[in-house]
ZADO-1210 file (C-alpha; in nm, 4 decimals, padded with zeros to 6 digits):
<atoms>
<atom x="07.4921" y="16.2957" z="04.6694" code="UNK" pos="1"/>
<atom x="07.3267" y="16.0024" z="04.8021" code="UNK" pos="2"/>
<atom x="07.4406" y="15.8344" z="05.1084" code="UNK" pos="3"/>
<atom x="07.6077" y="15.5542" z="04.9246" code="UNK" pos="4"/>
<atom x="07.8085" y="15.7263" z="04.7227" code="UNK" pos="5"/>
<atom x="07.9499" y="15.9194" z="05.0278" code="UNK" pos="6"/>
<atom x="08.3327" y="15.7901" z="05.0291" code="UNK" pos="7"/>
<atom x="08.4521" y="15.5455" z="05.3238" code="UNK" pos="8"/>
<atom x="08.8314" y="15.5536" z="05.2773" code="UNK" pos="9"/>
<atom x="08.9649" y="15.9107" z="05.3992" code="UNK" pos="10"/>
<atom x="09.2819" y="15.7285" z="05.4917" code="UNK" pos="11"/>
<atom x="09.4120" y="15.6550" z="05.8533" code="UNK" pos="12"/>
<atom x="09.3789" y="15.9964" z="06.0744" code="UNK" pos="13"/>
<atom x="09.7129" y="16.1707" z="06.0596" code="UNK" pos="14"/>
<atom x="09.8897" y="16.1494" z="06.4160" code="UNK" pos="15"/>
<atom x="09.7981" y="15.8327" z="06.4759" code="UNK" pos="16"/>
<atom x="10.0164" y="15.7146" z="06.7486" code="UNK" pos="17"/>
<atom x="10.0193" y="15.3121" z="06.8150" code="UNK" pos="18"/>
<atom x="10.2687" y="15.1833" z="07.0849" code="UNK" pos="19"/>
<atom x="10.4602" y="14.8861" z="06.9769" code="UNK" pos="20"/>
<atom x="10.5156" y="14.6018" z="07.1752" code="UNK" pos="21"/>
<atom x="10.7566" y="14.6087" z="07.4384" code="UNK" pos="22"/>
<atom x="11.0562" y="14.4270" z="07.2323" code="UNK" pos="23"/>
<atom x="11.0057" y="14.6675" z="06.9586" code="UNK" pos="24"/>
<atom x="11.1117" y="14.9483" z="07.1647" code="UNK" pos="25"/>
<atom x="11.3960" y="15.1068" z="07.1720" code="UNK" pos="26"/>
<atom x="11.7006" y="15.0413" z="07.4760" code="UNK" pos="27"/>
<atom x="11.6651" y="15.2457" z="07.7732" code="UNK" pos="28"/>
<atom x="12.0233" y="15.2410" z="07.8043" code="UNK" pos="29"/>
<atom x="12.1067" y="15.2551" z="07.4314" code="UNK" pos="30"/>
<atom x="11.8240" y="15.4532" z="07.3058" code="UNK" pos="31"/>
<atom x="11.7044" y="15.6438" z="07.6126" code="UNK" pos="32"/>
<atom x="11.6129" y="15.9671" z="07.4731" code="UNK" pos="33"/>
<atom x="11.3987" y="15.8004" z="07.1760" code="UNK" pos="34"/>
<atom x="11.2465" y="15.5758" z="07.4715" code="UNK" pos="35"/>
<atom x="11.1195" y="15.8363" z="07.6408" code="UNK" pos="36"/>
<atom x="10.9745" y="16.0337" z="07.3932" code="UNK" pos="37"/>
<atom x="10.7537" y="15.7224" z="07.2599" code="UNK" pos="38"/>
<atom x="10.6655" y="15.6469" z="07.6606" code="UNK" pos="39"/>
<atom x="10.5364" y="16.0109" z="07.6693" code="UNK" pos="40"/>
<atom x="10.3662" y="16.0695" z="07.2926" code="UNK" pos="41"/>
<atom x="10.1610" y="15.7142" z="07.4296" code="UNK" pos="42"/>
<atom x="10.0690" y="15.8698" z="07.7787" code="UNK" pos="43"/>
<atom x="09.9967" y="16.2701" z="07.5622" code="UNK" pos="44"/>
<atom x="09.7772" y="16.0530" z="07.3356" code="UNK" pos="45"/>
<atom x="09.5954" y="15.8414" z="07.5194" code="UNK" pos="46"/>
<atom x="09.4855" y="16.1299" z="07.7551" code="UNK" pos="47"/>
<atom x="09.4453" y="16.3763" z="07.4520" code="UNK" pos="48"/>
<atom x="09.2722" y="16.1056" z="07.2728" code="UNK" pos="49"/>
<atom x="09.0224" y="16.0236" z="07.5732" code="UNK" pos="50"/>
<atom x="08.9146" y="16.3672" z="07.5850" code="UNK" pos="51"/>
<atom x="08.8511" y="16.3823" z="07.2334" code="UNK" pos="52"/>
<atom x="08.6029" y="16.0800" z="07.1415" code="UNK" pos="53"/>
<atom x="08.4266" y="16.2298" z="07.4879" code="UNK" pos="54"/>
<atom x="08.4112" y="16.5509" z="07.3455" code="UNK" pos="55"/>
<atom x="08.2936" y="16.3750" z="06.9747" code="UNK" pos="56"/>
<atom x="08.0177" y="16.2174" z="07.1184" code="UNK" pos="57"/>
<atom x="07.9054" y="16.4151" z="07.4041" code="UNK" pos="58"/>
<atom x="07.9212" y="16.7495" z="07.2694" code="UNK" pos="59"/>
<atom x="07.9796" y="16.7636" z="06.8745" code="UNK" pos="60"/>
<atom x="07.7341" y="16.5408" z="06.8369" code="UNK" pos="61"/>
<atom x="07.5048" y="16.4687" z="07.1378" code="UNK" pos="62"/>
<atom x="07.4424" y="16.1541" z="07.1869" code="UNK" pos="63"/>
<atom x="07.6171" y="15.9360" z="07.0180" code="UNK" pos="64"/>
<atom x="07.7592" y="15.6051" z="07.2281" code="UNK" pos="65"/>
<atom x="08.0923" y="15.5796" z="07.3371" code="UNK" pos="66"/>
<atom x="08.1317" y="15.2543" z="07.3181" code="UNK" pos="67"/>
<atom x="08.4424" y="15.2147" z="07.5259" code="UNK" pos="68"/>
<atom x="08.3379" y="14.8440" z="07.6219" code="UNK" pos="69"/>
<atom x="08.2270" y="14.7141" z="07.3225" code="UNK" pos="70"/>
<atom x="08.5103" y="14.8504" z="07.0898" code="UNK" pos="71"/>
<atom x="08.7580" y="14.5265" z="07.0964" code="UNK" pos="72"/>
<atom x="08.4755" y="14.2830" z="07.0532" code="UNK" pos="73"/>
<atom x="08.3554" y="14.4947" z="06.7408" code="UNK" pos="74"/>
<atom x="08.7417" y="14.4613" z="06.6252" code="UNK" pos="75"/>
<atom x="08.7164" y="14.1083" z="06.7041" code="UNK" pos="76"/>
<atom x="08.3755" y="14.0194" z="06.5294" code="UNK" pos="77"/>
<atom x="08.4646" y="14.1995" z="06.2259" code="UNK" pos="78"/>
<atom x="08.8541" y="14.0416" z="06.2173" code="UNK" pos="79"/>
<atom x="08.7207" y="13.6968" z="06.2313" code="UNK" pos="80"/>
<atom x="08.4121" y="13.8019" z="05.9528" code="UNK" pos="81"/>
<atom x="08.6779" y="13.9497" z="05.7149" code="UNK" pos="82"/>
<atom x="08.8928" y="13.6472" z="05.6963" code="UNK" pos="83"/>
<atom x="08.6360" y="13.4154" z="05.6895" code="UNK" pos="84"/>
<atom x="08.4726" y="13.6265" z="05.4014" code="UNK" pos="85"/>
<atom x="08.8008" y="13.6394" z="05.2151" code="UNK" pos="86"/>
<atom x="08.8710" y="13.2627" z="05.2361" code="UNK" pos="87"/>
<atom x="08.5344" y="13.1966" z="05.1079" code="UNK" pos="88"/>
<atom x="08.5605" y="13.4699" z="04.8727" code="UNK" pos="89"/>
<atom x="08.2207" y="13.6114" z="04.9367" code="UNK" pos="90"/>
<atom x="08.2983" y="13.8897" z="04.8228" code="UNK" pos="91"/>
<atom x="07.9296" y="14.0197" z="04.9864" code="UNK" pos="92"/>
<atom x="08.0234" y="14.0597" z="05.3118" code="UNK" pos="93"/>
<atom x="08.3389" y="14.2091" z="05.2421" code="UNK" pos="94"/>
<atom x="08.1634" y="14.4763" z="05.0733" code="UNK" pos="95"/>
<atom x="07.9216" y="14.4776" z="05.3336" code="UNK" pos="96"/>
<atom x="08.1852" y="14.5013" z="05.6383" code="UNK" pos="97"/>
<atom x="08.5140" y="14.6863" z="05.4675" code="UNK" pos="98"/>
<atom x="08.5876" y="15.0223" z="05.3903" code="UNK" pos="99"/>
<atom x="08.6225" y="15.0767" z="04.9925" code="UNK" pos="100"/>
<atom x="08.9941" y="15.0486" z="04.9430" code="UNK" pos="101"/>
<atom x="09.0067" y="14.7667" z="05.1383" code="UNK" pos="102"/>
<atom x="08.7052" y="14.5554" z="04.9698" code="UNK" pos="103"/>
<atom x="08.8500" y="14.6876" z="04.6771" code="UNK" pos="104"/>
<atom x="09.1856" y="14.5175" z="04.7151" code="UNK" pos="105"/>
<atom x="09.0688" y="14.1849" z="04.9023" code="UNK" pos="106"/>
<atom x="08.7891" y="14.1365" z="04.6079" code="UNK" pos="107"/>
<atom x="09.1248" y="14.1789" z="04.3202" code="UNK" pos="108"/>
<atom x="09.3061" y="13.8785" z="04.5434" code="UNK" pos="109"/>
<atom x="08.9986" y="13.6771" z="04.5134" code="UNK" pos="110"/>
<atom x="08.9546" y="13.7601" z="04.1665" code="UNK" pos="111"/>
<atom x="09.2916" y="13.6053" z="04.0509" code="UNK" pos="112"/>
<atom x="09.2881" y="13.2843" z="04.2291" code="UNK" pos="113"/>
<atom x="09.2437" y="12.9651" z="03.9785" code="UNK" pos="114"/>
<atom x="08.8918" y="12.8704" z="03.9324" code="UNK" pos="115"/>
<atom x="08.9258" y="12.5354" z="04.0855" code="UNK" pos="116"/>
<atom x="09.1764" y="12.7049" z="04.4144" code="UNK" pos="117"/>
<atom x="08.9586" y="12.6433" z="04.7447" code="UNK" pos="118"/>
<atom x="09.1260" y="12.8549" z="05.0828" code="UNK" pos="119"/>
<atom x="09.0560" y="12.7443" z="05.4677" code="UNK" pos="120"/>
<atom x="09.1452" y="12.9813" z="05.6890" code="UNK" pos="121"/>
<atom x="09.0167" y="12.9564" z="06.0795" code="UNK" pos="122"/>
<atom x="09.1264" y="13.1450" z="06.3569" code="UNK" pos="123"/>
<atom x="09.2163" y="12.8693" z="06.6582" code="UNK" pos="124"/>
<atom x="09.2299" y="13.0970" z="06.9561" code="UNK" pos="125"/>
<atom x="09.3761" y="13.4199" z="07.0848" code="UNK" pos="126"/>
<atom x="09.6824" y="13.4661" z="07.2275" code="UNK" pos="127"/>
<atom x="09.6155" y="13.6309" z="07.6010" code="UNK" pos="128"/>
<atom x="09.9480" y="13.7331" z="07.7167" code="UNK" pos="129"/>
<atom x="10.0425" y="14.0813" z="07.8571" code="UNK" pos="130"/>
<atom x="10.0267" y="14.2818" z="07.5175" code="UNK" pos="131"/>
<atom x="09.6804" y="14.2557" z="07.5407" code="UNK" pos="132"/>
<atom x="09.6102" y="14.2220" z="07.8874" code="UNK" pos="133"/>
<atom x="09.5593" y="13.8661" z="07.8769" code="UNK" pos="134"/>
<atom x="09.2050" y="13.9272" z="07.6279" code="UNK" pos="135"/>
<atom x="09.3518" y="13.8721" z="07.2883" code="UNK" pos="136"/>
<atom x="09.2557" y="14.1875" z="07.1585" code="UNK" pos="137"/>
<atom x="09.3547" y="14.5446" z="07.3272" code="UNK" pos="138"/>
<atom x="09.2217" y="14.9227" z="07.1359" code="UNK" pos="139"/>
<atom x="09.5917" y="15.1087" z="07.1541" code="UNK" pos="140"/>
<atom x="09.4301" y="15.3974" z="06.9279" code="UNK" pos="141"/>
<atom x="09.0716" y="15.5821" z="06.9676" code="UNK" pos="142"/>
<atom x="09.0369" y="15.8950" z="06.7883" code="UNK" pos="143"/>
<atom x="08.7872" y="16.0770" z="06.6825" code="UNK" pos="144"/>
<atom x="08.7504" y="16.4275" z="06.4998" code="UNK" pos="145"/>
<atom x="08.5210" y="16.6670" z="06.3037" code="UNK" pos="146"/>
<atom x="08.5555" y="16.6787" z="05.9413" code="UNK" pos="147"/>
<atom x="08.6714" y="16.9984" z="05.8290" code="UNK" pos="148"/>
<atom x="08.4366" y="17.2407" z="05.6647" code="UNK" pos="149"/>
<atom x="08.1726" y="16.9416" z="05.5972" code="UNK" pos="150"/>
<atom x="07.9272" y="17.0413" z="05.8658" code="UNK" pos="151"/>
<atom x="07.8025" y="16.7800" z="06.1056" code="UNK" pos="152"/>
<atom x="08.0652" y="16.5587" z="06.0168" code="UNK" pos="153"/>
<atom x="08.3553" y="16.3776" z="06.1287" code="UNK" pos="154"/>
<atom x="08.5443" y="16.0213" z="06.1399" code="UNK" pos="155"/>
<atom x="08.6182" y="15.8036" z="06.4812" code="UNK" pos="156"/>
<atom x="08.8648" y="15.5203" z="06.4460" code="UNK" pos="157"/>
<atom x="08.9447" y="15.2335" z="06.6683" code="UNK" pos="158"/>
<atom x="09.3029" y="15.0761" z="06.6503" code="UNK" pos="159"/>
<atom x="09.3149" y="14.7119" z="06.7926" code="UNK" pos="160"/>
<atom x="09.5909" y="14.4764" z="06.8729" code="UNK" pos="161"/>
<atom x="09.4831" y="14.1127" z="06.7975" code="UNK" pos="162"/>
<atom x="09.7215" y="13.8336" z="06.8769" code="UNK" pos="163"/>
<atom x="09.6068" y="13.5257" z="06.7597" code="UNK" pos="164"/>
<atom x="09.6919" y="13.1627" z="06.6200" code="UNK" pos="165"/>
<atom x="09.5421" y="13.1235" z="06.2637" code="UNK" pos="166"/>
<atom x="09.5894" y="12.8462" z="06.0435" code="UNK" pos="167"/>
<atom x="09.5570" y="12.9254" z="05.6471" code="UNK" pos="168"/>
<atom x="09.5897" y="12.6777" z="05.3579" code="UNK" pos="169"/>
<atom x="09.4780" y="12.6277" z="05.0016" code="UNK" pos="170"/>
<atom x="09.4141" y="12.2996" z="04.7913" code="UNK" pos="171"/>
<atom x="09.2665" y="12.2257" z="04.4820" code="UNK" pos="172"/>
<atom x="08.9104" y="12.1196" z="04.4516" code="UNK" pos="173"/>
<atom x="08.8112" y="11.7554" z="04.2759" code="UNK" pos="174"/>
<atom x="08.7416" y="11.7902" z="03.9158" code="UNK" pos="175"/>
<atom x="08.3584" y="11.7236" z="03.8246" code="UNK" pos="176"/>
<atom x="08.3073" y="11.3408" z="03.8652" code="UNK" pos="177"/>
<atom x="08.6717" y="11.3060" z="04.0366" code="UNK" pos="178"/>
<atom x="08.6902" y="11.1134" z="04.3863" code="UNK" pos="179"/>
<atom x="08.8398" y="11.3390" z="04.6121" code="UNK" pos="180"/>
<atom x="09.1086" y="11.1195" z="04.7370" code="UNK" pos="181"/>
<atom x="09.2063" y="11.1546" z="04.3987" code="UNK" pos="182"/>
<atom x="09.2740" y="11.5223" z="04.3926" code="UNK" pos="183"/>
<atom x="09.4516" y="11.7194" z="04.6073" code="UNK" pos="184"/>
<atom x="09.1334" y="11.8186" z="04.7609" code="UNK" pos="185"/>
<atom x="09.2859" y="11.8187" z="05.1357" code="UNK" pos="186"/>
<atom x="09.5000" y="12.0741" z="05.2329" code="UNK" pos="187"/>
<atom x="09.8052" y="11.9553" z="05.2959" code="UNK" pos="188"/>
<atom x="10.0173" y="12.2643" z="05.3276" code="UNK" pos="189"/>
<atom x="09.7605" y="12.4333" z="05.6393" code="UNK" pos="190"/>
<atom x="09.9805" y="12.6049" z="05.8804" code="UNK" pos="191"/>
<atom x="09.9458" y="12.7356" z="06.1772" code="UNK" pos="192"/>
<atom x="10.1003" y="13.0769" z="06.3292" code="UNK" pos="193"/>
<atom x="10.1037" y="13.3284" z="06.5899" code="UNK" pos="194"/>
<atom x="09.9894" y="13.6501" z="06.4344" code="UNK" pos="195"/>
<atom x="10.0423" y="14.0018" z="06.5656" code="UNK" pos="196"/>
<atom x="09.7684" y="14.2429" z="06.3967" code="UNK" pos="197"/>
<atom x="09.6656" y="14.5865" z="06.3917" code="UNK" pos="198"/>
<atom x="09.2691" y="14.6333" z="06.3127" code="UNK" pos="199"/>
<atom x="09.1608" y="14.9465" z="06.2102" code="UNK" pos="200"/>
<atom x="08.7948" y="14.9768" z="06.2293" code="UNK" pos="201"/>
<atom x="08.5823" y="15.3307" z="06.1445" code="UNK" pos="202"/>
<atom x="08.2939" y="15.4704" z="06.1849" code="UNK" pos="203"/>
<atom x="08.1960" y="15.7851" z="05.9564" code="UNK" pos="204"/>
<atom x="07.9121" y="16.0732" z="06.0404" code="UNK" pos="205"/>
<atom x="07.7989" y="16.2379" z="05.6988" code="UNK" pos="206"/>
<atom x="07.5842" y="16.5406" z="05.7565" code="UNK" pos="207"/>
<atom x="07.4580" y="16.4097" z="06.1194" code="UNK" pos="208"/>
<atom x="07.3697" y="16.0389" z="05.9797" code="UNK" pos="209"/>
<atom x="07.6326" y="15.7366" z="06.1208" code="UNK" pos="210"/>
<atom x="07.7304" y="15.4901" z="05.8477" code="UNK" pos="211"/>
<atom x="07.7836" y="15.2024" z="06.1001" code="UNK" pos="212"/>
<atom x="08.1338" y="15.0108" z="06.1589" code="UNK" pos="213"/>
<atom x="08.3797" y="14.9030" z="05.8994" code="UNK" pos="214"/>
<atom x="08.6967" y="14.7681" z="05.9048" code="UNK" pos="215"/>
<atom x="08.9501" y="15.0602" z="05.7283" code="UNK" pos="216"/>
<atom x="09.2355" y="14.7694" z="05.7393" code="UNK" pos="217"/>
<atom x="09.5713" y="14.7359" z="05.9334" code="UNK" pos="218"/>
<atom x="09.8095" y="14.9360" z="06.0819" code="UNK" pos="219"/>
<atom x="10.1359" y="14.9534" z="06.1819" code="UNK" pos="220"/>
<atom x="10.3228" y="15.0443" z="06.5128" code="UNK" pos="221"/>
<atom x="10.4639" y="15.3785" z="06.5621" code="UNK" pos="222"/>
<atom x="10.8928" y="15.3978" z="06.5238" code="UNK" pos="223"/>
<atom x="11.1234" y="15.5671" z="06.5924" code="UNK" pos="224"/>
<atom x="11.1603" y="15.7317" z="06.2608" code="UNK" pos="225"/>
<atom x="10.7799" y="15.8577" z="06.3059" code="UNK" pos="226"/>
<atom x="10.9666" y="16.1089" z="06.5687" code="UNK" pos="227"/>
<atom x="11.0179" y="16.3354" z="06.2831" code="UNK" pos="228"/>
<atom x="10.6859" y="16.3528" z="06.1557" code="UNK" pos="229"/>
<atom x="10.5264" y="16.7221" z="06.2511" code="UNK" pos="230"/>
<atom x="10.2242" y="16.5195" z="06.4229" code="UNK" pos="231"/>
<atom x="10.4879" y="16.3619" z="06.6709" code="UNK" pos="232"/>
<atom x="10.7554" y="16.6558" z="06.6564" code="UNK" pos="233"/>
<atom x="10.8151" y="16.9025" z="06.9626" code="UNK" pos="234"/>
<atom x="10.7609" y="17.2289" z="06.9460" code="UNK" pos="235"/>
<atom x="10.4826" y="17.2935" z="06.7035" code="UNK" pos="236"/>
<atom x="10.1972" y="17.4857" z="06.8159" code="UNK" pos="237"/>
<atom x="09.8078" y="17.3460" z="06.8324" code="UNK" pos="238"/>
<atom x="09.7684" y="17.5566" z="06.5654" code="UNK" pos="239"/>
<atom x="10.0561" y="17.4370" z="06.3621" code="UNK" pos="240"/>
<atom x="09.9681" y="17.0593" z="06.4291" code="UNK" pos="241"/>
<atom x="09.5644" y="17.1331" z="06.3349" code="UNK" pos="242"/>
<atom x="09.6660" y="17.2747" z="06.0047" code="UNK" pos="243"/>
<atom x="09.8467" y="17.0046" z="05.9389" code="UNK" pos="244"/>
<atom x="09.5874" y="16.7174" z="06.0053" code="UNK" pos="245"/>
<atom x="09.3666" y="16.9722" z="05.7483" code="UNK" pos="246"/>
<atom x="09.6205" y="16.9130" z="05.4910" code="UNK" pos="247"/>
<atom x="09.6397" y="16.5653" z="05.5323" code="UNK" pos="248"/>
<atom x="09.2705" y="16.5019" z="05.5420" code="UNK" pos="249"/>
<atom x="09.2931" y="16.6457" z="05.1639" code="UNK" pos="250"/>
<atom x="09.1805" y="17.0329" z="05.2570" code="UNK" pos="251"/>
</atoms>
């Protein structure tokens, strides 16, 4: 099989544990025991998940670059790219930049618009307040694994929290030999907002050979119905939890 036609889209690694924001937490007083089992999964993960991208790179595959400062400004580069791409609908880049599933669903949006539908979309600045210690963009997920049975293989994905202020509009482009103040050619309906925003980006190792960066798409937050799940549930052995990541990576 060549390279290409290796797939990109194994889904988001099961277990994935992303920490809401603080007001999406639940009560210490009301909701005290759920509290603290989301406080401790986040400290359990983090550590567990430290040790595993070190392990990844240092001794499944030797050599391979951590990363650890450059991972939010990757997130941030290829956020910015992605929604530029998609308001333009240059359909290229996303290709180029986004998982398969992903391109695959952005390209379908930009396939339906009306011919003569135009879409501005910029990103007006970040949002630096303590959810993202004060940079805009903060990794709350970095995981990395071996691919089961698929020798020198194996899948490292970066979870980042964007907050930003976007503005998005659409207007209709001037007929051929129309004067543009005679169309609705301006965008009248742009609006800004504050948007909260979960990049997933992945990077894919296929028989010792890196495929580079893309972005897998969004996330959400981890709840407090997620306690249930056997990846978050007490009790289950390393064993138990390892089988079940197989299973869910299609074993």
């Amino acid at each position: 099989m060549a390279r290409s036609e290796l797939p990109q889209d194994i889904g988001l690694l099961p277990g994935t544990y992303i920490r809401p924001l603080w007001k999406d937490m639940p009560s210490f007083i009301h909701q005290r025991h759920e509290r603290l089992r989301l406080e401790w999964l986040w400290l359990k993960h983090a550590v567990q998940n430290f040790i595993g991208v070190i392990a990844y790179s240092r001794y499944f595959n030797k050599g391979l670059p951590l990363e650890l400062k450059e991972r939010r400004q990757i997130a941030q580069d290829f956020h910015r790219r992605m929604l530029t791409a998609f308001a333009a609908g240059d359909t290229a880049t996303i290709n180029k930049i986004c998982c398969t599933g992903l391109a695959k669903e952005l390209n379908s949006r930009i396939a339906t618009r009306p011919k003569n539908e135009k879409v501005t979309w910029s990103l007006d600045s970040y949002n630096r307040d303590a959810s993202t210690f004060w940079t805009g963009a903060r990794v709350v997920s970095d995981r990395a694994t071996q691919i089961p049975e698929i020798p020198d293989s194996g899948v490292r994905q970066v979870v980042v929290r964007i907050t930003s202020k976007q503005s998005a509009g659409k207007y209709t482009a001037p007929a051929k030999g129309q004067a543009a103040e005679d169309s609705t050619a301006v965008a009248t309906n742009e609006k800004q907002r504050d948007c909260t925003e979960y990049i997933v980006i992945q990077k894919l190792r296929w028989t010792g050979e890196d495929t580079g960066w893309r972005v897998w798409g969004h996330a959400t937050p981890t709840t407090v119905d997620d306690l249930s799940s056997p990846f978050f549930a007490p009790g289950l052995t390393l064993a138990e939890r390892l089988e079940a990541l197989k299973a869910g990576m299609g074993r």
